[in-house]
Backbone as JSON Lines, residues from 0, in Angstrom:
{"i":0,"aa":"X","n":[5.6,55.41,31.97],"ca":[5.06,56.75,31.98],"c":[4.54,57.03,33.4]}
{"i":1,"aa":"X","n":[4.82,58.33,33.79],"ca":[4.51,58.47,35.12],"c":[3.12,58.73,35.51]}
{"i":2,"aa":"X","n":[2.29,59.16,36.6],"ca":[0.8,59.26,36.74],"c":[0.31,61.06,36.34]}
{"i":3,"aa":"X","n":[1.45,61.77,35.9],"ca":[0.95,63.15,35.97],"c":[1.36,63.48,34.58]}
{"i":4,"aa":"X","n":[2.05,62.74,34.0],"ca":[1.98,62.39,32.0],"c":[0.63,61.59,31.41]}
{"i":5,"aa":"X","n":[0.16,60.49,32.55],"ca":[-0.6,59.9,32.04],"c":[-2.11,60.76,32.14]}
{"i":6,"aa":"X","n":[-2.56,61.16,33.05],"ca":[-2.99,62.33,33.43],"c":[-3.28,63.87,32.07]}
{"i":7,"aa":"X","n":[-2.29,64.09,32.11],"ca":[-2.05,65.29,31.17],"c":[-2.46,65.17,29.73]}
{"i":8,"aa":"X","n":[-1.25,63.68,29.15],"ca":[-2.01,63.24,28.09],"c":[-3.2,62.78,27.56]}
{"i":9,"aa":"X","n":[-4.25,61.87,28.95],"ca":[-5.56,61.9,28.83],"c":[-6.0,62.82,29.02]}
{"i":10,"aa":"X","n":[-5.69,64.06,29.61],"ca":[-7.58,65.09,29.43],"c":[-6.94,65.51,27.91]}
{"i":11,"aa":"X","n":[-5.47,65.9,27.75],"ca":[-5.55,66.06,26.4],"c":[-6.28,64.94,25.26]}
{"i":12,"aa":"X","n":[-6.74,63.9,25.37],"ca":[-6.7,63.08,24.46],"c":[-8.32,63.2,24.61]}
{"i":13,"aa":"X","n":[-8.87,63.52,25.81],"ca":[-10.58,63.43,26.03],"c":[-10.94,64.71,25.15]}
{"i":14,"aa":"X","n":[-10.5,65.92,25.25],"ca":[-10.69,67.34,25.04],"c":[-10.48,66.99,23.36]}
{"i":15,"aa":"X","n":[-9.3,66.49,22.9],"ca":[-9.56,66.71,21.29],"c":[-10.55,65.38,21.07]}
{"i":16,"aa":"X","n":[-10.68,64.37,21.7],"ca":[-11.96,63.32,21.34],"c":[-13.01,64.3,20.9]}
{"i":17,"aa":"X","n":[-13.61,64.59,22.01],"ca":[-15.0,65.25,22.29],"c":[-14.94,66.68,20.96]}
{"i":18,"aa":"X","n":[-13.88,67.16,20.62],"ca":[-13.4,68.26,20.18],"c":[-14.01,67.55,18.32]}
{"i":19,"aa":"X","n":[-13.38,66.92,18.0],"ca":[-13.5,66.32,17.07],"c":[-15.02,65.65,16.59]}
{"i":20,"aa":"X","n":[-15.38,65.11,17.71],"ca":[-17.09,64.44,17.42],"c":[-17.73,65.42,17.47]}
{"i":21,"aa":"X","n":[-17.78,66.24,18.14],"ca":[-18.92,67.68,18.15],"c":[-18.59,68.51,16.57]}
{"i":22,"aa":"X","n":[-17.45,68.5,16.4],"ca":[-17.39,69.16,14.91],"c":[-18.01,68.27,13.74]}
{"i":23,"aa":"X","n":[-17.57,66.71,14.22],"ca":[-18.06,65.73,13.02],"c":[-20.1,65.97,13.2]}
{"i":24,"aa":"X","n":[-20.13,66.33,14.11],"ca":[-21.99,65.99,14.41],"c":[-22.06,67.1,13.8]}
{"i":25,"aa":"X","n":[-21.55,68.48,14.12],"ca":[-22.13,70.17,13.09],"c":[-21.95,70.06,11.77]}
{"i":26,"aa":"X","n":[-21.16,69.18,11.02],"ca":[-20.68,68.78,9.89],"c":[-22.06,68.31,9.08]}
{"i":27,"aa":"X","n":[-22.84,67.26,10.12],"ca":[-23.58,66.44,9.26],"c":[-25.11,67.37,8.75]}
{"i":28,"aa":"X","n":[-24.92,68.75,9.56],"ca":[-26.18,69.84,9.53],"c":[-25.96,70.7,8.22]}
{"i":29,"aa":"X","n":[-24.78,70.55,7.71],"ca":[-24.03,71.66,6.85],"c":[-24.85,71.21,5.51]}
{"i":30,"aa":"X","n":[-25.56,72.36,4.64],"ca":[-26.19,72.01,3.34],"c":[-25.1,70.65,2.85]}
{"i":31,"aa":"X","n":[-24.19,71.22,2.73],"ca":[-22.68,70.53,1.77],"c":[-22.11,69.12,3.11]}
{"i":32,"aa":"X","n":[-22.7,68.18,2.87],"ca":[-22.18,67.21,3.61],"c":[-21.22,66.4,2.71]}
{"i":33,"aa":"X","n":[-19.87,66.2,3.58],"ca":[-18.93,65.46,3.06],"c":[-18.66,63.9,3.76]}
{"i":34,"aa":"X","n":[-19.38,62.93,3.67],"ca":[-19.53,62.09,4.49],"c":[-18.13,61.51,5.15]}
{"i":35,"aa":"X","n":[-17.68,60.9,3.97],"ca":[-16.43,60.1,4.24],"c":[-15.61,61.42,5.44]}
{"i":36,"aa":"X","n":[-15.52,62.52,5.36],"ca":[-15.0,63.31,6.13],"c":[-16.21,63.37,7.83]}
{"i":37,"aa":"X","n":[-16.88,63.22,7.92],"ca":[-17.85,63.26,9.05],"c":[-17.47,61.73,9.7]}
{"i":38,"aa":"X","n":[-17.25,60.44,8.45],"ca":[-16.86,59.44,9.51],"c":[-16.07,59.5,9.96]}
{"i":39,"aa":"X","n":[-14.74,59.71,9.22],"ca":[-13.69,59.56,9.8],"c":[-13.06,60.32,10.76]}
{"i":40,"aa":"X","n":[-13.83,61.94,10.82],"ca":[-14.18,62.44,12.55],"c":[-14.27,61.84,13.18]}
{"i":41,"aa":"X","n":[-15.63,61.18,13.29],"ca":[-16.01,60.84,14.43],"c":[-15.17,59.34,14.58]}
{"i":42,"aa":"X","n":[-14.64,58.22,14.03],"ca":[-13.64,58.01,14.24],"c":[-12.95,57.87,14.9]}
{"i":43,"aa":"X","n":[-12.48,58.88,14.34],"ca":[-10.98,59.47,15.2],"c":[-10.93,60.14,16.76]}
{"i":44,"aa":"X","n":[-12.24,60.73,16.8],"ca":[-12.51,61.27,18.01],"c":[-13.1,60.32,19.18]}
{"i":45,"aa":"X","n":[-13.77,58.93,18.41],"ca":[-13.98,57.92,19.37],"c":[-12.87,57.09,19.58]}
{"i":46,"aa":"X","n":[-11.57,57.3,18.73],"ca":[-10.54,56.84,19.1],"c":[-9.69,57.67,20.25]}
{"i":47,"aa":"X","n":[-9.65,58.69,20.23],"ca":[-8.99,59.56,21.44],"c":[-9.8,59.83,22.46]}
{"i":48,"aa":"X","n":[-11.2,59.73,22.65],"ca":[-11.63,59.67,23.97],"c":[-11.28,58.25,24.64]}
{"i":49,"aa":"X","n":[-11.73,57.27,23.69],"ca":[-10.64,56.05,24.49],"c":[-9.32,55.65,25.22]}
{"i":50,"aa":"X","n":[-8.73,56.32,23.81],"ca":[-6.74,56.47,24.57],"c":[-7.2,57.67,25.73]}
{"i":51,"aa":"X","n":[-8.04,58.5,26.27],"ca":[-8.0,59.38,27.18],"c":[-8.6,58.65,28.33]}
{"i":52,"aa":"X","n":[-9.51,57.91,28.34],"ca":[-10.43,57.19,29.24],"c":[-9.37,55.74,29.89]}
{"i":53,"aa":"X","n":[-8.54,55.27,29.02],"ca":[-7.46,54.35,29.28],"c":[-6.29,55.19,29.73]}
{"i":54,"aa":"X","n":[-6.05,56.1,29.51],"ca":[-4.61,56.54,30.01],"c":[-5.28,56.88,31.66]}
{"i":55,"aa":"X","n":[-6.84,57.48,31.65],"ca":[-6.74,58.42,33.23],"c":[-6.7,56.95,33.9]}
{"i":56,"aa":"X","n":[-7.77,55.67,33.6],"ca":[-7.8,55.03,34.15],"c":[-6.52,53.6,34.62]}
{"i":57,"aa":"X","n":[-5.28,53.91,33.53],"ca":[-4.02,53.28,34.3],"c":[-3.37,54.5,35.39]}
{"i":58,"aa":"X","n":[-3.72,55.5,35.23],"ca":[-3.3,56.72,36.0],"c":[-3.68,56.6,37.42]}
{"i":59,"aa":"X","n":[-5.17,56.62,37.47],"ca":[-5.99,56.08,38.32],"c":[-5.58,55.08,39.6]}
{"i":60,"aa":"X","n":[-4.99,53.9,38.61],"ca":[-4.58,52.76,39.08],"c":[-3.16,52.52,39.58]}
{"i":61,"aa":"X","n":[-2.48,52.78,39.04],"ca":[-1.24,53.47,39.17],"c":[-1.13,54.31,40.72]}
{"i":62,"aa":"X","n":[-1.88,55.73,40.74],"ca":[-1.78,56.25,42.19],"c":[-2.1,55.36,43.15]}
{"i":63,"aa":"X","n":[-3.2,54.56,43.2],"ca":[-3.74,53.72,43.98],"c":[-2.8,52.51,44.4]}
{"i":64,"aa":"X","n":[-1.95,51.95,43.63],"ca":[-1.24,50.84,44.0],"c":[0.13,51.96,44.36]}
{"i":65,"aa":"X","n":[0.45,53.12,44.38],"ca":[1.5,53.46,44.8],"c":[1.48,53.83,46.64]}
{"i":66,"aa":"X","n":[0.13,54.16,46.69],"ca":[-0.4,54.84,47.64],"c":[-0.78,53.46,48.81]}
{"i":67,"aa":"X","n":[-0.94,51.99,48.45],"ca":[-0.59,51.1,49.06],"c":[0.45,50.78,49.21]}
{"i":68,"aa":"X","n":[1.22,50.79,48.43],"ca":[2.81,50.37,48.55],"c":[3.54,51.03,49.99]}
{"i":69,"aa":"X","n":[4.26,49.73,50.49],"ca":[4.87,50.98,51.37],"c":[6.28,51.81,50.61]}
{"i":70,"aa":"X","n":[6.1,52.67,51.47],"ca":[7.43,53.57,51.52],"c":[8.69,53.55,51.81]}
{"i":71,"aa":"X","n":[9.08,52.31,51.28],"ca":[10.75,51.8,51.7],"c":[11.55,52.57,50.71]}
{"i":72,"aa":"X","n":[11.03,53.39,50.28],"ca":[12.82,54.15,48.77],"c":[13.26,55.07,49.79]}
């Protein structure tokens, strides 16, 4: 995967993280709490800020070792 997929797909993956836990936290204020539905928000949303925080940071890493490399292509 290249550094501007990896990129793209992490802020996408940070944006529905964060997207997801902020709904699971307004959830838990609601008279009508549905728990099993509030965990598995948040969850899921601490699962995609991760895949987002790992994708920028091979992204990251990735530019950096390209940007040492020399330029023989």
């Amino acid at each position: 995967m290249d550094v501007v997929s990896q990129r793209v797909l992490g802020t996408l993956a940070l944006v529905g993280g964060v997207v997801f836990v902020s709904t699971s936290v307004l959830r838990v204020f609601r008279p009508e709490v549905d728990w099993l539905l509030v965990v598995l928000n948040t969850l899921y949303g601490i699962l995609l800020v991760a895949a987002g925080v790992l994708l920028w940071r091979s992204a990251l890493r990735r530019s950096r070792r390209d940007e040492q490399a020399p330029h023989d292509r």
